[in-house]
N, C-alpha and C positions, 0 to 999 in steps of 0.2 A: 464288534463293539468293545470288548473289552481288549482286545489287542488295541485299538486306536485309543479310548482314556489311559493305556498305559505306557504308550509316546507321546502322549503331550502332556502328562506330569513333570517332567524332568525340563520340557520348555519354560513349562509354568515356575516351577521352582529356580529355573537360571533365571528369568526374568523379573522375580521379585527380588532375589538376590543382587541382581545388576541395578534394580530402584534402590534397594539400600544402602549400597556401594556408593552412588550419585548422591545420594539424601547425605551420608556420613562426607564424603567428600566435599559436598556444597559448604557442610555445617562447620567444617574445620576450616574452608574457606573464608566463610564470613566469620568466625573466629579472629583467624590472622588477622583478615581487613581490620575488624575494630580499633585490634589489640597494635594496629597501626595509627590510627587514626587516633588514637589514645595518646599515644606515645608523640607524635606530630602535636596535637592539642600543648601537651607539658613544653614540649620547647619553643613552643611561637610563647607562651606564659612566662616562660625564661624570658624570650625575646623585647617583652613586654617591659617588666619587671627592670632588664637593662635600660633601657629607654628612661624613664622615668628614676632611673639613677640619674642619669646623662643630666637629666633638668632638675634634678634634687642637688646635685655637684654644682654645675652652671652657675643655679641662684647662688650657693654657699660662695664661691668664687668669686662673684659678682657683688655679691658685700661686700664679701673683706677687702676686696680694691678699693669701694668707699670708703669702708671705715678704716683703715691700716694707719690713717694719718693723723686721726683723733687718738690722741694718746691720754687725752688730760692730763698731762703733767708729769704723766709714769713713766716706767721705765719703755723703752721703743724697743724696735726688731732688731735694731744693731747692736742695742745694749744686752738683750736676751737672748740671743740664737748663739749657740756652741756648733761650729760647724764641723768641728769633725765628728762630733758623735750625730750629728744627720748625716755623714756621708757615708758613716758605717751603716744605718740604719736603711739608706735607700743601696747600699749594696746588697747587704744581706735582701732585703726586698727583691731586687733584680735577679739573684739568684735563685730566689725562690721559684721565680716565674722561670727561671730554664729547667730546672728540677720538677717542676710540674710539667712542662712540656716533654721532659724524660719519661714521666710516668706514660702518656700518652704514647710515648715510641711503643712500651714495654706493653700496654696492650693490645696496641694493632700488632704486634709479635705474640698476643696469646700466654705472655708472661707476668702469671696471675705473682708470684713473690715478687718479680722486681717492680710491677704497678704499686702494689703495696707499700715495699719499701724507699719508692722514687717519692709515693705521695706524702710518706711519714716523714722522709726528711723537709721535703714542702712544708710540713705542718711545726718542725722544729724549726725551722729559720724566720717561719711566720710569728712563731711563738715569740723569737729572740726578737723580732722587729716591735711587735707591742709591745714586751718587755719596757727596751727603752724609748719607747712611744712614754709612757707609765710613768719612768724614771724620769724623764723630763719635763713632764707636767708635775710633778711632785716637787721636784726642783725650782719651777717657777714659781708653785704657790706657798715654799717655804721664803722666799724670797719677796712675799707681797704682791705676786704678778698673777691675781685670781681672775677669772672670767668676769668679774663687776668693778675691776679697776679701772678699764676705757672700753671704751666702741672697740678699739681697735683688737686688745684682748675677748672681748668676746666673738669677734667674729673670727680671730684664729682659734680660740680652744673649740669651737661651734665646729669647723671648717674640719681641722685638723684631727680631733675627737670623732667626727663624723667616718672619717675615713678609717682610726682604729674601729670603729666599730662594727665599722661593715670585713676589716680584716679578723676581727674577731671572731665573727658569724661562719665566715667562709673558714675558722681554725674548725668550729664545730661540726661543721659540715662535711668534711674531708675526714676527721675520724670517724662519723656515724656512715661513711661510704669504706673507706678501710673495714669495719666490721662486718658490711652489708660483702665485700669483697673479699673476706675470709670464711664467709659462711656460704655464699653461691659461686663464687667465681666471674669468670666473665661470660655475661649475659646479655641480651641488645638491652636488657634495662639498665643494667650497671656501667654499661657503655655508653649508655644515653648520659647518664650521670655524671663518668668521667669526665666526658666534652663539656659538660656545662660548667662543672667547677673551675674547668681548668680556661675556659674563655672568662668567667667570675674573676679569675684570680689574675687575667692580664690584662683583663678590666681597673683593676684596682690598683695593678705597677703601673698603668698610664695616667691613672689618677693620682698617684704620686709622683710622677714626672711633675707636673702642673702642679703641682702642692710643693715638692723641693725649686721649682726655677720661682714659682710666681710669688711664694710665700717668702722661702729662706733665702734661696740666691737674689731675689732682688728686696729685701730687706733688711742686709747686710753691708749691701752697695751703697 
């Protein structure tokens, strides 16, 4: 008797072992899953959030086509648009958007400095683009051309305004991921993040496509 309880101890003991093994393995399973399903939730919420740009733009666009004609008397689009300082301003834009897409190369390469430094410089050309975003609406209202001069001025500084501000959001957004990206590295969160900024931010050079041809270029015409 005591030879036989002293073989089936060590059964007993691998076989609680092998339950705990399963039970820790299950639990870092359903761990992962969540921490998937978490992660999936944030980007369809991205996904959302674009959408609802799309029809916040749309309407803004869909004014100022009505109103662009109503001038009351003021100065009009021909007399106010400087076109070479918009064409600086949708370059440096455009570049921005291939410099962010740089950043993107530099982390699928695991290249936590050049993600950093591709995103910074993103964040300096975006800066220089609001700059004179700034500069020329300062210019138009030392000149009497305020948002409550006509229809047609409000629905461009509304339009126009709207789109610095959403470039503005994505300036702050990209440094608070640069610091999140100097403190952790690359991580499927900070990954997750990169892709989104950087679809945000070619979001917004196609909305200034449409804001430089529908606004400047054909109100210059």
């Amino acid at each position: 008797m005591l030879t036989r309880k002293f073989k089936t101890r060590p059964f007993m003991a691998a076989h609680t072992d092998t339950a705990h093994g399963s039970h820790a393995g299950g639990g870092h399973g359903h761990d992962e899953h969540h921490e998937h399903e978490h992660e999936s939730m944030k980007t369809f919420g991205f996904w959302l959030f674009l959408m609802t740009d799309c029809i916040l733009f749309a309407t803004l666009f869909a004014t100022y086509i009505v109103l662009k004609g109503n001038t009351n008397g003021g100065p009009t689009a021909h007399e106010l648009f400087e076109m070479p300082g918009i064409i600086a301003s949708t370059f440096i834009l455009l570049t921005s958007s291939f410099t962010s897409g740089l950043a993107v190369l530099a982390m699928h390469k695991k290249n936590v400095k050049g993600l950093i430094m591709w995103l910074g410089v993103t964040v300096l050309l975006g800066a220089s683009f609001v700059a004179l975003e700034v500069t020329e609406f300062i210019k138009m209202v030392h000149e009497g051309a305020t948002i409550s001069t006509s229809a047609f001025l409000s629905g461009f500084f509304t339009l126009v305004g709207t789109h610095g501000l959403h470039v503005s959001l994505g300036l702050f957004w990209m440094i608070g991921l640069m610091i999140q990206l100097s403190r952790r590295g690359i991580t499927p969160v900070t990954q997750r993040k990169v892709n989104v900024i950087s679809l945000y931010w070619h979001f917004l050079d196609v909305v200034w496509i449409f804001v430089f041809t529908i606004v400047y270029m054909m109100g210059v015409m």
